[in-house]
PAMIDREN-17890 format. One record per residue (C-alpha): residue number from 1; x, y, z. Coordinates in Angstrom, 2 decimals, always signed. Example, Ala and Ser with C-alpha at 12.3 -4.5 7.8 and 13.67 -1.06 7.14 Angstrom:
<pts>
<pt k="1" x="+12.30" y="-4.50" z="+7.80"/>
<pt k="2" x="+13.67" y="-1.06" z="+7.14"/>
</pts>
This chain:
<pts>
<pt k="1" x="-20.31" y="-0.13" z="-30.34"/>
<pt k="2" x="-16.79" y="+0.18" z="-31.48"/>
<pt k="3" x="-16.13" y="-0.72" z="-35.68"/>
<pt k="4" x="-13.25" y="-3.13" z="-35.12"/>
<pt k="5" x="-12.58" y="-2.49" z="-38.66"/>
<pt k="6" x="-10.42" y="+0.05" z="-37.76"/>
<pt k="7" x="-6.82" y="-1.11" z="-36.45"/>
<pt k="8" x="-6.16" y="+1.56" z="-34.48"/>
<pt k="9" x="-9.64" y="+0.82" z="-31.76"/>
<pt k="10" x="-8.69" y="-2.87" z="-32.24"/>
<pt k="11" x="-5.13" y="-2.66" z="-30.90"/>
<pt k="12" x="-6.22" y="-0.38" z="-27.99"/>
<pt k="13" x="-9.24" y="-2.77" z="-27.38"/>
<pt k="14" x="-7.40" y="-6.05" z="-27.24"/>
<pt k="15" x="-4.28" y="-4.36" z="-25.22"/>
<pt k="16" x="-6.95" y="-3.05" z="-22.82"/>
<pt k="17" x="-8.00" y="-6.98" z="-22.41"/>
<pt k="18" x="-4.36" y="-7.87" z="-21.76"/>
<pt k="19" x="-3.72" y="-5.21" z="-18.96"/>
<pt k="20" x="-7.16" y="-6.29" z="-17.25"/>
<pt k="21" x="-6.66" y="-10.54" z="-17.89"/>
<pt k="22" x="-3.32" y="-10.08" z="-16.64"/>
<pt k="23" x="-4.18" y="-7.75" z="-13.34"/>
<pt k="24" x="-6.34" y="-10.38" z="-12.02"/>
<pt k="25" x="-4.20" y="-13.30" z="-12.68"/>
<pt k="26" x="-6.41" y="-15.28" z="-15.24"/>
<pt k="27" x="-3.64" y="-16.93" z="-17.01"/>
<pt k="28" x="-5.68" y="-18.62" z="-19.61"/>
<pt k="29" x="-7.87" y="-15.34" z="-20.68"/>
<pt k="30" x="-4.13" y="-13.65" z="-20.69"/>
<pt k="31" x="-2.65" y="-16.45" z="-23.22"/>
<pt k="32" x="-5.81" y="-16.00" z="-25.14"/>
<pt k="33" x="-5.87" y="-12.40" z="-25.96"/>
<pt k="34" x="-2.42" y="-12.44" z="-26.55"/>
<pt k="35" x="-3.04" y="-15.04" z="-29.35"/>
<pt k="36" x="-6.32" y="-13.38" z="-30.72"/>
<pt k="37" x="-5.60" y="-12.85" z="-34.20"/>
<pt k="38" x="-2.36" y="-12.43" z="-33.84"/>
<pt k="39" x="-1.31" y="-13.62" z="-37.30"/>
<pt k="40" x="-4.43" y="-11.96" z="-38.94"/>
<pt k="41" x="-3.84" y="-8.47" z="-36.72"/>
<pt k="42" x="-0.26" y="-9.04" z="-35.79"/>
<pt k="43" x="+0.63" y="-7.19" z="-32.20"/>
<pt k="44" x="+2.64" y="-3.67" z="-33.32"/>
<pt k="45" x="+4.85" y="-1.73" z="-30.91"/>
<pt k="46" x="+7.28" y="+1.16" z="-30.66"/>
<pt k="47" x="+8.93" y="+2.89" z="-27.95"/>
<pt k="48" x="+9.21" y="+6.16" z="-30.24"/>
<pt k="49" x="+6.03" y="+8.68" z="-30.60"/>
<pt k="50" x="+4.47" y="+8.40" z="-33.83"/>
<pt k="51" x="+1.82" y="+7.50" z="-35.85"/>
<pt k="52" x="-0.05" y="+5.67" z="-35.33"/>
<pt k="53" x="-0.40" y="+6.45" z="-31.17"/>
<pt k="54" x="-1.01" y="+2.87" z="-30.74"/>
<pt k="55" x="+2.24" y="+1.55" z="-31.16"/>
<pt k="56" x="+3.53" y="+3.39" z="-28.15"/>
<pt k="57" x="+1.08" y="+2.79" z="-26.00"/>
<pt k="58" x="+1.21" y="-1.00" z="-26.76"/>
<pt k="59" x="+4.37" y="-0.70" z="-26.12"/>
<pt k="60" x="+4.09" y="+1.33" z="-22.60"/>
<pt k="61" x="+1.38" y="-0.67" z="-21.62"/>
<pt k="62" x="+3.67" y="-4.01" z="-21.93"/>
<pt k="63" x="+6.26" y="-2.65" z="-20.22"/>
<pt k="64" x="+4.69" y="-1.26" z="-17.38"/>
<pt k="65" x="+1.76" y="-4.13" z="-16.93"/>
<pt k="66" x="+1.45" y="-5.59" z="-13.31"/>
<pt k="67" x="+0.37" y="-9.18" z="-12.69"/>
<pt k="68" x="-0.09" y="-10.86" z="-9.28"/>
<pt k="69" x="+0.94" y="-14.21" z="-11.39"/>
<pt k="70" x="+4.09" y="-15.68" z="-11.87"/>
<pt k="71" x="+2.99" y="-17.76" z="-14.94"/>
<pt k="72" x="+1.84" y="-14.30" z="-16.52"/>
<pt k="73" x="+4.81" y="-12.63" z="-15.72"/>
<pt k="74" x="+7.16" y="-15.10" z="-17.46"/>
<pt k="75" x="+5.09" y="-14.82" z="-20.64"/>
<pt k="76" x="+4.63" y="-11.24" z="-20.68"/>
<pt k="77" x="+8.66" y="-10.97" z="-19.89"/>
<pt k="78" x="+8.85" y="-13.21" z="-23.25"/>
<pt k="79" x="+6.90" y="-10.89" z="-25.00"/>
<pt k="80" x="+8.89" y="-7.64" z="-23.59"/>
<pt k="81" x="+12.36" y="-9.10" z="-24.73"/>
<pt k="82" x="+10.72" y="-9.67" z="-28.04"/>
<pt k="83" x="+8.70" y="-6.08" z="-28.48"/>
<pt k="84" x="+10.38" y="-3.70" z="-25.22"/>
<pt k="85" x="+13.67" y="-4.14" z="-27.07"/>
<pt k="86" x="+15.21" y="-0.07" z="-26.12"/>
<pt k="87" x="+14.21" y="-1.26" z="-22.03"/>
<pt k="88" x="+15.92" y="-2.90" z="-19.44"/>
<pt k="89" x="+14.56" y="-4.75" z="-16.65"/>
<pt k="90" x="+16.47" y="-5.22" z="-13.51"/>
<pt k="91" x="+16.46" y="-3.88" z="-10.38"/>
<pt k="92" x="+15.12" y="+0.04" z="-10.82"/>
<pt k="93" x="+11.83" y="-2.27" z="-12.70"/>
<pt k="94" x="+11.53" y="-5.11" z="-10.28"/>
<pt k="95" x="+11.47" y="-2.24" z="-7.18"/>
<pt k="96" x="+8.54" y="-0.48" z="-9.26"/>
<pt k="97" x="+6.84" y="-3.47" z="-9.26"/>
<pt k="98" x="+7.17" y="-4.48" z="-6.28"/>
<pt k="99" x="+6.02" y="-1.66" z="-5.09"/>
<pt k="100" x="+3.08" y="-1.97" z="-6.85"/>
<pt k="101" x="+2.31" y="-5.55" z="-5.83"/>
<pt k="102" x="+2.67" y="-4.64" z="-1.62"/>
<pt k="103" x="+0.01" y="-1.90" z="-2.46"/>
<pt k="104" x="-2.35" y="-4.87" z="-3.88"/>
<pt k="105" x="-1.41" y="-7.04" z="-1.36"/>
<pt k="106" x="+0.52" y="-9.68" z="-4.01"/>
<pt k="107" x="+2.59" y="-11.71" z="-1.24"/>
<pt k="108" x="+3.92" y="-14.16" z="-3.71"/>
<pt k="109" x="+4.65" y="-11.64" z="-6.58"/>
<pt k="110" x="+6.09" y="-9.62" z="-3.52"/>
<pt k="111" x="+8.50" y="-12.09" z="-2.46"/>
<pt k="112" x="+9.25" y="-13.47" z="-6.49"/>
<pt k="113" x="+10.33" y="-9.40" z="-6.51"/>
<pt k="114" x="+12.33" y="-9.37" z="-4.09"/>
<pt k="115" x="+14.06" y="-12.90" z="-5.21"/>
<pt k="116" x="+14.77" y="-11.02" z="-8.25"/>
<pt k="117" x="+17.19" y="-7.59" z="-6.76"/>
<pt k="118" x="+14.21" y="-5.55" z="-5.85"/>
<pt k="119" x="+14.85" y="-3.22" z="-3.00"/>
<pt k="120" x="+12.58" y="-3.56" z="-0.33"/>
<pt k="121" x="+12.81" y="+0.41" z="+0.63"/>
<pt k="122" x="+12.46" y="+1.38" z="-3.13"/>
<pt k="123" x="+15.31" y="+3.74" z="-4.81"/>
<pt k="124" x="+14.58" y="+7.32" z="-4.18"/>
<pt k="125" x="+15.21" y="+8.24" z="-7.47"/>
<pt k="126" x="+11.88" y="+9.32" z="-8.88"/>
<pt k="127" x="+8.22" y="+9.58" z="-8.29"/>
<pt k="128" x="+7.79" y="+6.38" z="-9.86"/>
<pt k="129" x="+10.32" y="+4.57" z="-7.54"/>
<pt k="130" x="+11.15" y="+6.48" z="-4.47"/>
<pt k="131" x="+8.14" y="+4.96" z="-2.50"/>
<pt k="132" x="+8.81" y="+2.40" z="+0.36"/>
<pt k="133" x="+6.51" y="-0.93" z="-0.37"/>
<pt k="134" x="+6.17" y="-1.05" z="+3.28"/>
<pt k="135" x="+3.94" y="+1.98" z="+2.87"/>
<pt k="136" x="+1.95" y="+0.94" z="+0.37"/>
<pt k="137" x="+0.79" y="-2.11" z="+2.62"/>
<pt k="138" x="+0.18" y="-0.22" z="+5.85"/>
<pt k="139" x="-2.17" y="+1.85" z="+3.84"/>
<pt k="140" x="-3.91" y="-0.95" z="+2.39"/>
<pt k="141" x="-3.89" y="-3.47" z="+5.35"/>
<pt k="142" x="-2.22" y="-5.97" z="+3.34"/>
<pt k="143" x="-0.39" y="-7.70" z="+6.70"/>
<pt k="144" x="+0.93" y="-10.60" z="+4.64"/>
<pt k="145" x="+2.92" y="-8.18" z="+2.92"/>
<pt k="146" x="+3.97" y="-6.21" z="+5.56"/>
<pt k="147" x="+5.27" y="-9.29" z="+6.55"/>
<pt k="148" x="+7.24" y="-10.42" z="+3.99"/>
<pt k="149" x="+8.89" y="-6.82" z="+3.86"/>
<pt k="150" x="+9.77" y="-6.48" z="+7.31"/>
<pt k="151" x="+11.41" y="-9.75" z="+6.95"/>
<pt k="152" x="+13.67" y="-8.91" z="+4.37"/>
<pt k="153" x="+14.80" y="-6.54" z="+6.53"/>
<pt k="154" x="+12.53" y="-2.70" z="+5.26"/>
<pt k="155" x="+12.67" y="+0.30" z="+7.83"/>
<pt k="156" x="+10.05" y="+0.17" z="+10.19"/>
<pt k="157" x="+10.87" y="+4.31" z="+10.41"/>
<pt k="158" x="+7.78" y="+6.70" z="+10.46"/>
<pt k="159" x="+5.50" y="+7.10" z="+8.57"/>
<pt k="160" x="+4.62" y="+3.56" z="+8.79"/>
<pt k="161" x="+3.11" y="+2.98" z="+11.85"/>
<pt k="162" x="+1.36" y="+6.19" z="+11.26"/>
<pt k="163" x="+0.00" y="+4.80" z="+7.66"/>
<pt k="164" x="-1.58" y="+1.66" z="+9.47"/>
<pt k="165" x="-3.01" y="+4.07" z="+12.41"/>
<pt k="166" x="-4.50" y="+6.46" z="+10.11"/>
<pt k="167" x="-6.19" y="+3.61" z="+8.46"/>
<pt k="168" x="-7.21" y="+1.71" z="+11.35"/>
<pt k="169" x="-5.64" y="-1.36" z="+10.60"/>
<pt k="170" x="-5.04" y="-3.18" z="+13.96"/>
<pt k="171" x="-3.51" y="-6.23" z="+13.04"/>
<pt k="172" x="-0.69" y="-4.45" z="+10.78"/>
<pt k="173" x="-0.14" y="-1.73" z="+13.78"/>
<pt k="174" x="+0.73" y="-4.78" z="+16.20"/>
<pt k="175" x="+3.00" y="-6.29" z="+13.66"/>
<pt k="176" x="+4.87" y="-3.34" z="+13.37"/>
<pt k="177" x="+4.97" y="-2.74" z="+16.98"/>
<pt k="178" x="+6.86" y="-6.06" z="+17.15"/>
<pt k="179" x="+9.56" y="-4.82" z="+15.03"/>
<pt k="180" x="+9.62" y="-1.82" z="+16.99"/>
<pt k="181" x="+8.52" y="+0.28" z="+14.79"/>
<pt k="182" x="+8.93" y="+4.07" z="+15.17"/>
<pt k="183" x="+5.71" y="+5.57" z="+16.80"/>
<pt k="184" x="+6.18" y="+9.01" z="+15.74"/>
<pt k="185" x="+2.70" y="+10.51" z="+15.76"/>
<pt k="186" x="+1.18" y="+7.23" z="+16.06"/>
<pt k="187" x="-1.79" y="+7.75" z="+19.25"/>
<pt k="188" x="-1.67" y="+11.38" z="+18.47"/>
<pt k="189" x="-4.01" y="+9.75" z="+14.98"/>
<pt k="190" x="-5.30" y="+7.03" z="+16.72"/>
<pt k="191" x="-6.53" y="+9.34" z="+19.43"/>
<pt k="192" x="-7.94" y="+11.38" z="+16.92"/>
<pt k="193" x="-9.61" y="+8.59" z="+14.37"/>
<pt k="194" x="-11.33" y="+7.25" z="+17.88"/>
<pt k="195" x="-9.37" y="+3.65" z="+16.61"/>
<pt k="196" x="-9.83" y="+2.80" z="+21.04"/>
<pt k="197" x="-7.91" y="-0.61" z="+20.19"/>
<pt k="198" x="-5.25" y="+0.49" z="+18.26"/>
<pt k="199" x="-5.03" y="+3.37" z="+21.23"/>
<pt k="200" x="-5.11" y="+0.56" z="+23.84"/>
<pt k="201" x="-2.35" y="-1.56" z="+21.80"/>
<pt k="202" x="-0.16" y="+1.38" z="+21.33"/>
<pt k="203" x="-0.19" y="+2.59" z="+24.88"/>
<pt k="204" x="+0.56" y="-0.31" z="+26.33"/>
<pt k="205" x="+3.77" y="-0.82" z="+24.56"/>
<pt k="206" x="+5.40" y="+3.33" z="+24.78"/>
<pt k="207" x="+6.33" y="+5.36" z="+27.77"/>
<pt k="208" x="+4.77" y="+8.73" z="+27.48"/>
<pt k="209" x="+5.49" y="+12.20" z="+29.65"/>
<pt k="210" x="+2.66" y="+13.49" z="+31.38"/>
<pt k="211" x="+2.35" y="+17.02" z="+28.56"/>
<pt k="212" x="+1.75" y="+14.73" z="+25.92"/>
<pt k="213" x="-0.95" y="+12.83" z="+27.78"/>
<pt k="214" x="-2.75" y="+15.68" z="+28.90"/>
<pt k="215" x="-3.04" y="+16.58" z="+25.15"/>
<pt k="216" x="-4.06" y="+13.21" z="+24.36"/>
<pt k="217" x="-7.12" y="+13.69" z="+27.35"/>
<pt k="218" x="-8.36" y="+17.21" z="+26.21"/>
<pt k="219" x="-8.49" y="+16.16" z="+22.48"/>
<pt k="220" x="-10.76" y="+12.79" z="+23.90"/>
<pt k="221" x="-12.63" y="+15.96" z="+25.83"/>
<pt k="222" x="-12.79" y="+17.66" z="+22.84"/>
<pt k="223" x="-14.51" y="+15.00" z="+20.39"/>
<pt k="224" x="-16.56" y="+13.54" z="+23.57"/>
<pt k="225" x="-15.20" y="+10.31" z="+23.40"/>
<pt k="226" x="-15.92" y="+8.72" z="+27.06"/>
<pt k="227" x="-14.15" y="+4.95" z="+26.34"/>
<pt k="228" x="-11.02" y="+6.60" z="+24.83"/>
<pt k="229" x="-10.99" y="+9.21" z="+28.05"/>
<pt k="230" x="-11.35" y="+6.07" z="+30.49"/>
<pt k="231" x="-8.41" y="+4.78" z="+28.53"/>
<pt k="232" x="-6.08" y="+7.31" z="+29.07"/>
<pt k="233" x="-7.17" y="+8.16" z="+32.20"/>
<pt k="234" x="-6.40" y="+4.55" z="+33.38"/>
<pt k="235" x="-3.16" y="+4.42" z="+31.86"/>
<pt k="236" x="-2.31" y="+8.09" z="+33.17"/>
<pt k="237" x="-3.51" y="+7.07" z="+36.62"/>
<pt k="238" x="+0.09" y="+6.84" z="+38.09"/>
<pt k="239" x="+2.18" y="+9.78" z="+36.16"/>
<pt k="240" x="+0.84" y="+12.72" z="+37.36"/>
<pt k="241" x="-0.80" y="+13.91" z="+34.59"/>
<pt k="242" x="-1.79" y="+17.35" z="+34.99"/>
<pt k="243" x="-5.89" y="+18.00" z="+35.73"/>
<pt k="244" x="-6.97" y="+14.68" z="+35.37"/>
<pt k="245" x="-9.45" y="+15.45" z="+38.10"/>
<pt k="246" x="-11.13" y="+18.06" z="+35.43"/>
<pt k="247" x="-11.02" y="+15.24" z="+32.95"/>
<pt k="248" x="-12.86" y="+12.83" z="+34.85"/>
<pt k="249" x="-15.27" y="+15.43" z="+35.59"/>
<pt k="250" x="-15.40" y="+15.87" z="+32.58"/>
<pt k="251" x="-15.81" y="+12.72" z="+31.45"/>
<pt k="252" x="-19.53" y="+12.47" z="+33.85"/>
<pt k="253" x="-20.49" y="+15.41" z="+32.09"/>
<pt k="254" x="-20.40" y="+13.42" z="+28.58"/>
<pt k="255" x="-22.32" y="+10.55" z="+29.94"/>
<pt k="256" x="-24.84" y="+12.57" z="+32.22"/>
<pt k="257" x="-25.67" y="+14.31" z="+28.22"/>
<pt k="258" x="-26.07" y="+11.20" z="+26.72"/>
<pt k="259" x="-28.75" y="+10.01" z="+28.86"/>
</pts>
């Protein structure tokens, strides 16, 4: 068990608390540890490196804590105008955070963000910034999200229709598709992941040439998918697609070896 006697494992223990209250949105836990002992064991931080460690990391750890709260947010802002005093916050913080809240799938800390000067296709300045949100919530599924940032107006460019394909997530794919979204290599990866409705949904809104098609039927040859093959063999039916005869040969082959 950890000696609390020691003020350096106390500040790190009770700033831990804060992070985690404060993640999942428990606004009285959050108002707590922020007032345990806080006259005995007053809260110590520093933006410079030295000794001890903890006052820079309390420091970091205020300035860079995420909240899907807007109660918490306003009280830890109080506390970072009292303690982050060498930081700014405007628009380069707000876009970090907000791209931290679309990859949780915050909608309302997404939107307070944006209210606020974030920019919905982050800043392309640094690691830390340069990612779109919109990306963030393909990958996860969040559709809420994706929402909210499509309506405030962020790219639908590639990669992310490609994110939600990868990850099979249907429901943001056809939202995206509505905003006409870029396919790029869209039903090339949801050909490949075997994701049949996401296939289905994305060939029914694109016009493909008959090349690409035939490479979309040999790789459903390839990884003996027989629903996918029907698939693209109904929607190839009228373009001339090159050997589709083989392919529904093909195709009895993999369901006379199944049986």
């Amino acid at each position: 068990m950890m000696d609390l006697r020691y003020e350096d494992d106390f500040q790190r223990l009770r700033t831990s608390f804060l992070v985690e209250a404060a993640e999942y949105g428990r606004v009285g836990v959050t108002r707590f540890v922020l007032d345990f002992q806080a006259v005995e064991r007053p809260w110590l931080f520093s933006r410079k490196i030295k000794r001890p460690s903890y006052l820079s990391s309390n420091e970091r750890e205020l300035a860079l804590l995420n909240t899907p709260s807007w109660e918490i947010f306003n009280v830890v802002m109080e506390k970072r105008r009292e303690h982050c005093v060498s930081r700014t916050f405007g628009i380069k913080e707000y876009t970090g955070f907000l791209a931290y809240s679309a990859r949780h799938g915050w909608v309302d800390m997404t939107e307070r963000y944006l209210a606020l000067g974030a920019r919905v296709d982050g800043l392309g300045l640094s690691s830390e910034y340069r990612q779109r949100p919109l990306l963030g919530a393909c990958r996860n599924g969040h559709k809420d999200v994706v929402q909210v940032l499509l309506e405030h107006g962020a790219s639908a460019c590639k990669p992310a229709l490609e994110t939600a394909v990868q990850n099979g997530h249907f429901e943001v794919v056809s939202l995206l598709l509505e905003y006409n979204a870029e396919q790029g290599n869209a039903l090339t990866e949801a050909v490949c992941k075997g994701y049949r409705s996401i296939v289905r949904r994305l060939i029914g809104r694109g016009s493909y040439d008959k090349e690409f098609l035939q490479g979309l039927l040999d790789r459903a040859v390839e990884i003996e998918d027989q629903a996918m093959l029907e698939d693209l063999l109904e929607y190839s039916r009228g373009a001339r697609v090159g050997r589709v005869e083989f392919g529904k040969e093909v195709k009895k082959e993999i369901v006379k070896n199944k049986a």
